[in-house]
C-alpha positions, 0 to 999 in steps of 0.5 A: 199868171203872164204879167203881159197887159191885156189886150182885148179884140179890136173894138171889142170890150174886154169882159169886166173892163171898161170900153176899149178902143184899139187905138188905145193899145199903142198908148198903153204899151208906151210905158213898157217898150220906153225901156230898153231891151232886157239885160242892157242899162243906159243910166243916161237915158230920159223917161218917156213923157207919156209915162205915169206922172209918177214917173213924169216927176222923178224919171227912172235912170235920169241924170242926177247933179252928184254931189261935190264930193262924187265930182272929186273921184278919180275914176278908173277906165272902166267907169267906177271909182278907184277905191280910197282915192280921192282928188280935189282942186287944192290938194292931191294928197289921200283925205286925212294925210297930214300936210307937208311944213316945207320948214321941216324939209330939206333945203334941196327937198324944199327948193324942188317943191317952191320950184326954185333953181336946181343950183345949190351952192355947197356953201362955206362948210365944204369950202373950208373943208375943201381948204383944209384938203387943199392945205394938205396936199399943198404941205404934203407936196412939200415934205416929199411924194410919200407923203402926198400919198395919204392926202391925195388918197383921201381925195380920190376916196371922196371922189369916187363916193361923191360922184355917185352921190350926185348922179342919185346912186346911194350905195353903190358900193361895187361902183365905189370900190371899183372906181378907189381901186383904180384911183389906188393901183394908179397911185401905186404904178406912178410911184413905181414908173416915177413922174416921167412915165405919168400920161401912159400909166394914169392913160392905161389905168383908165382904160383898164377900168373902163373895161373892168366896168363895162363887164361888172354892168354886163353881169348886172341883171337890171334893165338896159337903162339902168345898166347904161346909166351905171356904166355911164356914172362908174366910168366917169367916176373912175375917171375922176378919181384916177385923174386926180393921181394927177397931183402926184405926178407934177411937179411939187411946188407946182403942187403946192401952189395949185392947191393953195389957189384951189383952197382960196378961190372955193373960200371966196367963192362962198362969200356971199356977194352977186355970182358974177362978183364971186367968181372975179373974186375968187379968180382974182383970189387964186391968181394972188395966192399963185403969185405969192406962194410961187414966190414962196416955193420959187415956182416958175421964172417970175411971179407970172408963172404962179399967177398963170397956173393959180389962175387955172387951178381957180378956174377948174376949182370953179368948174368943179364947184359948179358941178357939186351944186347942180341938180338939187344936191344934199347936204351929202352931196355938198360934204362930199362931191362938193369939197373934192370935185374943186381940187380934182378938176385941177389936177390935169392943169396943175400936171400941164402948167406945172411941167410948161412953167415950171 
């Protein structure tokens, strides 16, 4: 049987109905053309007044207020709801995970979510394990050139790990290996070419390893960002560690005060005074361990020598120091960059000085 409403003659009463009026008709279809067309729903479209009072007192498809926690939703372009997620004004954490206790975190962790200073300082830790290296290299250049070797081996390894370290690439272990071997092959070819050969042997082992890098980023199968960004943090570590063979080729007393001042501006430094005031001290510091062990070793014409080259070996210490406490560093970073970056930097101004002053 159709479902059509019946529509009887115009001015005609349907048999078993009541008196019909064709002017009615519109009035009786209102209800079923307020709808929109078959197959094709608008859930914000409002009900016709002239509908049942049914409907009249709850229309179908009217716009409901949600409930709070429907606001909250994080929904997908398509409209509907992205499954188990859930944003509210305090929080975006998923429901039922448990709270973050910065006290648990971190220092470098908890620094990045308070949104403090990206400048970590490594502390006193790493400065007396910088001075230890310092003493090292610093007693080391005195007994003779073998025996520097051993020190100065163990500064470029922690270079060449710390520097990766601090660019956020852990393990990079290829990176690592290619950056040492080069700190090592230029160690062995100053002690077969001797000092006087240094700028050409530390200069031709460097670029060597920049070209050893740049074919091991070649062969990698990462995105192009990613294999610059590795070539970028490899050449500089290899850099870094070669230069530090600047140790071996100067001078020896030159040596042994360059270490000695690096080993008291980074003791000073992590003092805890005002930052302007640390760095005057450690300075200050620097330049007063050059003018006494260049008295000790007999380095320069006059303690002005000692003071000139303990105060930039202070200087590049500083730079170096600065350098490991960029960016949020770890604790890692700290134990590592953070005690060989101050006496690598020095190492290119205790070579110059060394031989100008010496």
């Amino acid at each position: 049987m159709s479902n059509q409403p019946y529509e009887g003659y115009e001015g005609h009463a349907a048999p078993g109905y009541g008196g019909y009026d064709a002017h009615q008709a519109p009035q009786a279809r209102q209800p079923q053309e307020g709808y929109p067309q078959q197959g094709w729903y608008d859930p914000n479209g409002a009900a016709h007044p002239q509908q049942h009072q049914q409907w009249q007192q709850q229309p179908y498809g009217a716009a409901q207020p949600l409930p709070p926690e429907a606001h909250a939703q994080a929904y997908e372009p398509d409209g509907y709801a992205a499954p188990g997620v859930a944003v509210t004004a305090t929080t975006t954490a998923e429901p039922g995970s448990p709270a973050v206790d910065l006290a648990t975190l971190p220092a470098n962790q908890r620094a990045r979510l308070e949104g403090r200073s990206p400048i970590i300082e490594p502390g006193l830790q790493p400065a007396a394990l910088t001075a230890v290296l310092g003493a090292l290299l610093a007693g080391a250049a005195a007994v003779g050139t073998y025996a520097l070797v051993v020190p100065l081996v163990i500064l470029q390894a922690v270079t060449a790990a710390g520097w990766f370290r601090l660019n956020g690439m852990w393990p990079a272990r290829q990176g690592i290996a290619l950056a040492f071997l080069g700190a090592v092959t230029a160690d062995v070819a100053l002690l077969v070419a001797g000092r006087e050969q240094a700028p050409a042997v530390i200069l031709g082992t460097l670029g060597v390893w920049v070209l050893l890098s740049l074919v091991l980023q070649l062969r990698s199968h990462a995105d192009p960002d990613t294999r610059m960004y590795g070539l970028m943090a490899t050449v500089a570590s290899a850099a870094l560690s070669i230069v530090a063979a600047g140790h071996l080729a100067a001078v020896p007393d030159a040596v042994t005060v360059g270490a000695v001042a690096v080993a008291v501006a980074v003791l000073a430094r992590a003092l805890p005074l005002p930052t302007a005031a640390s760095v005057v001290v450690a300075l200050l510091a620097a330049s007063g361990a050059g003018i006494a062990m260049g008295g000790v070793t007999g380095f320069g014409t006059s303690g002005a020598s000692g003071a000139f080259l303990g105060l930039g070996a202070g200087v590049c210490a500083l730079i170096g120091h600065r350098v490991a406490s960029y960016d949020y560093p770890s604790r890692f970073v700290h134990f590592t960059a953070g005690v060989a970056l101050p006496l690598t930097a020095a190492a290119p101004v205790v070579y110059v000085l060394g031989r100008a002053l010496g």
